[in-house]
C-alpha positions in Angstrom: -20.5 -22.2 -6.8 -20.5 -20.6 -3.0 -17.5 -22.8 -2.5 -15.5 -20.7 -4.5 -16.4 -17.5 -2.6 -15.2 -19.0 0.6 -12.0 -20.7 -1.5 -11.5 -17.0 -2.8 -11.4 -15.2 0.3 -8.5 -17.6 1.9 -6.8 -17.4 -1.0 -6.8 -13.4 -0.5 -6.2 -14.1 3.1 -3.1 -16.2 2.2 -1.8 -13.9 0.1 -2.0 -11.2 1.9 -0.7 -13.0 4.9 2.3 -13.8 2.6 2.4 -9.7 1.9 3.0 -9.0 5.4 5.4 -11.5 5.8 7.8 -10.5 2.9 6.9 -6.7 3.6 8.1 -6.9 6.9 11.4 -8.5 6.1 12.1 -6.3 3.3 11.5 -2.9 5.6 13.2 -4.4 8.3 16.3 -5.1 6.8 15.9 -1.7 4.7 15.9 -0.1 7.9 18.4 -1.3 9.8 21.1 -1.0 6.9 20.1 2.8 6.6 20.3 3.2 10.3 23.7 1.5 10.2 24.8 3.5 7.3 24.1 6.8 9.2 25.8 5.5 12.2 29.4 4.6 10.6 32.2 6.4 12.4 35.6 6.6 11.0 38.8 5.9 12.9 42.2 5.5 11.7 42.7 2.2 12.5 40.0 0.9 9.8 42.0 -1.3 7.2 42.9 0.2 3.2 39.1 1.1 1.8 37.3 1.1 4.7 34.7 4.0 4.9 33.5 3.5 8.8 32.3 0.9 11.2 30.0 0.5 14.0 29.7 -1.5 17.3 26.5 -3.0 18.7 25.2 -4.9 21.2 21.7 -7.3 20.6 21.1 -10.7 22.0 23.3 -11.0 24.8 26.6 -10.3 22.0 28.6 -7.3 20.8 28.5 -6.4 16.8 31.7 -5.3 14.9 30.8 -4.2 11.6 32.6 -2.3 9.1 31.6 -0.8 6.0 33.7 -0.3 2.5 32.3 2.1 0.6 33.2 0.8 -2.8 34.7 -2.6 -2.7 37.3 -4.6 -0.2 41.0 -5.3 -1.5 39.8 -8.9 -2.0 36.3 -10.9 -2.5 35.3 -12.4 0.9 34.1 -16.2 0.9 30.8 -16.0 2.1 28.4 -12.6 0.9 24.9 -12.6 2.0 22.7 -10.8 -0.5 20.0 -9.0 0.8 17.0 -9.1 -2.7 15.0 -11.8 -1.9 12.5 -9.5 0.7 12.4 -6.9 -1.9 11.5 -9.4 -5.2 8.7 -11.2 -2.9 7.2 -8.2 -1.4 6.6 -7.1 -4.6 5.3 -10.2 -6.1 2.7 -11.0 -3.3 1.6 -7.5 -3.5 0.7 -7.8 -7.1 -0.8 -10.9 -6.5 -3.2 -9.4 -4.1 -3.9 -6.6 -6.8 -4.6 -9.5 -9.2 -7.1 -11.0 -6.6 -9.1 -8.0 -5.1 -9.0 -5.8 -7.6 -8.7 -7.4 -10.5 -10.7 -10.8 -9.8 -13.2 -8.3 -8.2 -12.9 -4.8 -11.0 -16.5 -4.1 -10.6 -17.0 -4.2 -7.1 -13.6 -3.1 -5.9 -11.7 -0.9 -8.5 -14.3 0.3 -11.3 -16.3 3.7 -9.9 -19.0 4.0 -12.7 -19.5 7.5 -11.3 -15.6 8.4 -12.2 -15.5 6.7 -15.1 -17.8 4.0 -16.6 -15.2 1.7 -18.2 -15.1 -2.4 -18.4 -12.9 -4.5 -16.3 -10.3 -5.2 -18.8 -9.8 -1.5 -19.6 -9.6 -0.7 -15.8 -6.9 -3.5 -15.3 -5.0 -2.8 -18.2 -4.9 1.0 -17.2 -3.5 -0.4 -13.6 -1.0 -2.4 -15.5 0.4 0.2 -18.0 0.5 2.7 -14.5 2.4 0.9 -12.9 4.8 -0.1 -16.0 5.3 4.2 -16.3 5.7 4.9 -12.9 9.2 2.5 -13.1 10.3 4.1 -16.7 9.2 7.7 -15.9 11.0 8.1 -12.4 14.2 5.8 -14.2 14.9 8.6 -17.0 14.7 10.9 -14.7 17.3 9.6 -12.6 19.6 9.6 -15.6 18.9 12.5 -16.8 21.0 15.6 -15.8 18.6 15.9 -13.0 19.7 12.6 -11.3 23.2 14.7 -10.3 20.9 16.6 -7.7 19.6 14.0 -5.4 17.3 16.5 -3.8 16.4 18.2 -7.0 15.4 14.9 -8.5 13.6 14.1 -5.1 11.3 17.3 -5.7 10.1 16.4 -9.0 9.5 13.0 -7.9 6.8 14.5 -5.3 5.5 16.3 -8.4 4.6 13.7 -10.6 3.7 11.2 -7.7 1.2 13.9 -6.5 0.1 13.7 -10.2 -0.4 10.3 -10.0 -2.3 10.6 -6.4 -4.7 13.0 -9.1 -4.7 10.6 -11.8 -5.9 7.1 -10.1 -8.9 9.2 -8.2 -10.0 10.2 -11.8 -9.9 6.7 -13.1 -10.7 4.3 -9.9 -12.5 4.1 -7.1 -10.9 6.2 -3.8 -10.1 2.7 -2.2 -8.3 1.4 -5.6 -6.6 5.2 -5.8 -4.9 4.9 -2.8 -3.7 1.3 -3.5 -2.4 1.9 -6.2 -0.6 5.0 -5.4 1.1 2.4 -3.2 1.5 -0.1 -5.6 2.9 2.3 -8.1 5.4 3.8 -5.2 6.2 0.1 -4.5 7.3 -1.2 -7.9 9.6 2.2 -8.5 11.3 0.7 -5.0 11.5 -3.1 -5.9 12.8 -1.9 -9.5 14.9 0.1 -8.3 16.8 -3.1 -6.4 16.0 -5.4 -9.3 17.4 -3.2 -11.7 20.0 -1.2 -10.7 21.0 -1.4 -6.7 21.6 -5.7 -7.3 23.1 -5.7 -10.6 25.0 -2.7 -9.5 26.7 -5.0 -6.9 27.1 -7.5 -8.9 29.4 -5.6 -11.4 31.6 -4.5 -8.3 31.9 -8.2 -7.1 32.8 -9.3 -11.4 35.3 -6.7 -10.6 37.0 -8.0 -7.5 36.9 -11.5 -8.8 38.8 -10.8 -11.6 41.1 -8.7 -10.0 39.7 -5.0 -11.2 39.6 -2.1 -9.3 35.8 -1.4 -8.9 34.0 2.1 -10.7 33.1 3.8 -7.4 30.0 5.2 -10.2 28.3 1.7 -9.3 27.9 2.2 -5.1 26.9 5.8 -6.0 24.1 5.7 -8.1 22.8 3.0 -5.6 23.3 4.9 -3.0 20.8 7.6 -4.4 18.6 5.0 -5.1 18.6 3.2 -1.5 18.0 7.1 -0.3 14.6 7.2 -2.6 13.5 3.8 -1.6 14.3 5.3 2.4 11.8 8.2 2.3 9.1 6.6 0.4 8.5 3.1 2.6 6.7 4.8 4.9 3.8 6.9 2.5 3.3 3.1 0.8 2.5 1.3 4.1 0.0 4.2 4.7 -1.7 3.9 1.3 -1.8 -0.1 1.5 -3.4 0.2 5.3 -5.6 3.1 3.8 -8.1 0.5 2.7 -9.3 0.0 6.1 -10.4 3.8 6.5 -12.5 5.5 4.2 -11.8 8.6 5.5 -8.9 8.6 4.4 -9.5 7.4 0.4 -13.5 8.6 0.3 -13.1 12.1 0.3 -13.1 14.4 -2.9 -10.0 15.9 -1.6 -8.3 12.2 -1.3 -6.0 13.4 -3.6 -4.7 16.0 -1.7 -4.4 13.7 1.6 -1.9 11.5 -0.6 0.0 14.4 -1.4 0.2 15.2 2.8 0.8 11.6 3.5 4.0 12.0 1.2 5.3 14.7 2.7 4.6 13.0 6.4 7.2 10.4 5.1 9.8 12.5 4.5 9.3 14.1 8.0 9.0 10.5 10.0 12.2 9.8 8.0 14.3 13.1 8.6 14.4 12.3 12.1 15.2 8.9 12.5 18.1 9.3 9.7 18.9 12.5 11.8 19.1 10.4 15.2 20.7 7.6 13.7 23.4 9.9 12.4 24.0 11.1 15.5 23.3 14.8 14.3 20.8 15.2 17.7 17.0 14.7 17.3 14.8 17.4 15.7 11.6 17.5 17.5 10.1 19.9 15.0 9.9 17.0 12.1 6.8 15.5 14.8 5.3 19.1 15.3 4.9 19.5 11.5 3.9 15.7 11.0 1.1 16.5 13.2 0.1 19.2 11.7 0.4 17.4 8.2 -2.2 14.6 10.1 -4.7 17.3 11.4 -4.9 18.5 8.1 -5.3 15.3 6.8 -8.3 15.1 9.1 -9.7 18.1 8.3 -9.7 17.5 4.9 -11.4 14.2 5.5 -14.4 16.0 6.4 -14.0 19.3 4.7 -16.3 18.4 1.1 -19.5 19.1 3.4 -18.0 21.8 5.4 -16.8 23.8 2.1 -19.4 22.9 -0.7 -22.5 21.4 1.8 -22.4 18.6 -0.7 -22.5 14.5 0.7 -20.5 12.2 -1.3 -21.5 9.4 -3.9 -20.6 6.3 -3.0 -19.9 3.8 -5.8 -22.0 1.3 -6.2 -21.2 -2.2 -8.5 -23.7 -2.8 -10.9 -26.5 -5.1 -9.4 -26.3 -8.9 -10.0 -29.8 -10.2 -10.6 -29.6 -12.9 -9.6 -29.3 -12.2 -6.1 -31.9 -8.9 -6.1 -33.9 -11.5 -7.7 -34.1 -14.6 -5.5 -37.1 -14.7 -3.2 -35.3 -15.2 -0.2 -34.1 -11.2 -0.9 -37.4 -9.6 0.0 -36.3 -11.0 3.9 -32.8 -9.9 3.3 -33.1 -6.7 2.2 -35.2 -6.0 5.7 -32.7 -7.6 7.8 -29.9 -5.6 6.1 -31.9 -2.6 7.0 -32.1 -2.8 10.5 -29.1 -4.8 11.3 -26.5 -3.4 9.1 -27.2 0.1 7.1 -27.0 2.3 10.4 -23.8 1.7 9.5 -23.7 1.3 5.9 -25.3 4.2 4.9 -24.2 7.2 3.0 -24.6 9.3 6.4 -24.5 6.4 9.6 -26.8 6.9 12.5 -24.7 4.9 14.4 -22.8 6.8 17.1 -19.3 7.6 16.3 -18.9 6.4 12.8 -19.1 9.0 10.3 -18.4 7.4 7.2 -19.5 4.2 5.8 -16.9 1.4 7.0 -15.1 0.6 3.7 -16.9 2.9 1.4 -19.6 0.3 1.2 -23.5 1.4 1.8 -26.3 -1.0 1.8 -29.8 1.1 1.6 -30.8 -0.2 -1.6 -31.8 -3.2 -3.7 -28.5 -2.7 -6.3 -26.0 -1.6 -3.3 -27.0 -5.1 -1.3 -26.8 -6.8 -4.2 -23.5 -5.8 -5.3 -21.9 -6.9 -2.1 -23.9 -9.6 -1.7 -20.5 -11.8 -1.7 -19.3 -10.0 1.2 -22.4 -10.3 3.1 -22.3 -13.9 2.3 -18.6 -14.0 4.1 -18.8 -11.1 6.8 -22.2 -11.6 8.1 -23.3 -15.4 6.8 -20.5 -17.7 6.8 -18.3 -16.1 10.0 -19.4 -13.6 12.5 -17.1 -10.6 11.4 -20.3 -8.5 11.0 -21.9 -6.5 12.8 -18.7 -6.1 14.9 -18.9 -7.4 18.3 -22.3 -8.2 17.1 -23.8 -4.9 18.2 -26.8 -5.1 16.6 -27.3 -8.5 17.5 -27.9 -10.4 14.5 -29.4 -13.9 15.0 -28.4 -17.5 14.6 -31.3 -17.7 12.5 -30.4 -14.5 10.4 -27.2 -15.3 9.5 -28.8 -18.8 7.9 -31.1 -16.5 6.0 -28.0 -14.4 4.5 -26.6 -18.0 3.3 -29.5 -19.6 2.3 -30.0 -16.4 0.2 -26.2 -16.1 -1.6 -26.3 -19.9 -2.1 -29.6 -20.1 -3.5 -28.9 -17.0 -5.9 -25.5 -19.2 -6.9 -27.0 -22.4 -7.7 -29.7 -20.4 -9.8 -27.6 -19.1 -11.8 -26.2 -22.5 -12.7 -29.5 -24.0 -13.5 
């Protein structure tokens, strides 16, 4: 039913809501400890296993925080945990995977020109990615390598460049990039779900019972929280990415990945620099720049270097909305109101890419987003944007008279 389009997209719209919400309180918080951390100074005065502390001022009161490095003499009463914003981030992330790109594999994840597999090979591909990211990056840290944090660090880059590779053979560039993210995000939640939390929780057994706490523990989560530092800010790239085509539909998306990774670990270098009070190095924003420019270039550089246009993927065409009669009148008005646009090379002035990878210039390519047609253009006014090609009252009726009729066919 056409009910359950519309009850789908809220659904994606709530979750993804929900996303932002938990994503935004996990980075926060992520943040601020890290800039904390950096900022400890030690005196003299601290109490017996102090490492440092730090004053601050922030709605209209002064801050006096300490910081022990592997456990206090005694367990305090009250200890807020700080999990919660990692677990849920991760949880409503997946659940948007689940709905976008899973509940919608052909249109949205499968690229029959990169490889022409079934839905439920794609999505349990995704799922076995994701499940060797976490055990891959987790032997790593403890093998030998894991005592150089750096060291470890490079070969990390390596094999998520590898990965940035990988997904653009097996997905489309959209699903590539968001799953680079995804696969980035659940190393960082595991790593707090598996080793930073219970980690803590072996210090506080500890203090209860009157041990002395392994200072191993704080350590190793330490390294950890570091990872989970520098790659926060490449995932909220790749998980924005969707938005831009130019960033995911190029056939050197790969390599833009592999820049956006390394843009992190500039962005980061200087606020951890500043925050540690080691001065501010300018140069980390020259060479982000440049990393962006090149990033831009490369957006456009398959026509430039080959004179080749790219192939954009098209979902297999549903028949029964290329077959409805009212499709003969939508297929004209999705030619001269939407495919200046939507087309593998837009005419209309300053787009240069199709928005969202998706064309509309023939019958399979409207049919295969007839959906989101249905919801963009039919159902709300979110297409054309700002109504620029001023599509009609009457039009938009046509686009849902058309989906709905196709939908109730089918049932009959």
């Amino acid at each position: 039913m056409y009910e359950y389009a519309i009850a789908w997209e809220w659904l994606a719209f709530a979750a993804r809501w929900f996303h932002v919400i938990t994503a935004i309180a996990w980075i926060g918080s992520s943040f601020y400890f890290i800039a904390l951390d950096l900022g400890l100074v030690k005196r003299p005065h601290l109490p017996p296993g102090a490492y440092g502390e730090e004053w601050q001022v922030h709605g209209g009161g002064f801050y006096h925080i300490q910081k022990y490095l592997v456990a206090p003499a005694q367990m305090p009463e009250h200890l807020t945990w700080f999990k919660y914003e990692s677990y849920f981030t991760w949880i409503s992330g997946f659940l948007m995977l689940c709905i976008v790109y899973y509940g919608g594999a052909d249109l949205f994840l499968i690229d029959r020109h990169v490889l022409d597999i079934s839905p439920p090979v794609a999505i349990a591909i995704s799922l076995a990615s994701l499940a060797f990211g976490w055990l891959i990056y987790d032997l790593l840290c403890k093998s030998p390598l894991g005592r150089n944090t750096w060291g470890l660090m490079a070969v990390l880059y390596v094999v998520l460049v590898f990965m940035a590779w990988g997904y653009t053979q097996l997905f489309t560039g959209r699903a590539a990039f968001l799953h680079l993210g995804a696969f980035t995000a659940t190393i960082m939640s595991a790593n707090v779900f598996m080793i930073i939390i219970p980690n803590q929780k072996i210090v506080v057994a500890d203090l209860i019972a009157g041990r002395t706490p392994d200072p191993k523990y704080g350590q190793v989560a330490k390294q950890r929280s570091l990872h989970n530092n520098y790659l926060t800010l490449p995932v909220i790239f790749f998980m924005l990415s969707n938005h831009y085509p130019l960033a995911f539909g190029t056939a050197f998306n790969w390599v833009i990945a592999a820049l956006v990774f390394l843009m992190g670990v500039t962005i980061r270098h200087w606020f951890n620099t500043t925050h540690a009070r080691k001065g501010r190095p300018t140069w980390t924003w020259i060479v982000t720049a440049i990393l962006f420019i090149l990033i831009m270039w490369l957006s456009t550089a398959p026509k430039l270097l080959t004179g080749e246009g790219e192939t954009a993927a098209v979902a297999p065409a549903f028949q029964q909305f290329a077959g409805d009669p009212h499709f003969p009148a939508v297929k004209q008005l999705v030619s001269t109101r939407c495919s200046m646009c939507h087309a593998a090379e837009p005419v209309y002035e300053g787009i240069v890419r199709p928005p969202k990878g998706v064309t509309l210039e023939n019958d399979a390519e409207i049919a295969a987003h007839a959906q989101e047609i249905y919801i963009q253009a039919g159902r709300s006014h979110a297409m054309p944007p700002g109504n620029v090609t001023d599509i009609t009252p009457d039009e938009r009726k046509l686009l849902v008279a058309w989906f709905e009729s196709a939908v109730e066919g089918k049932k009959q």
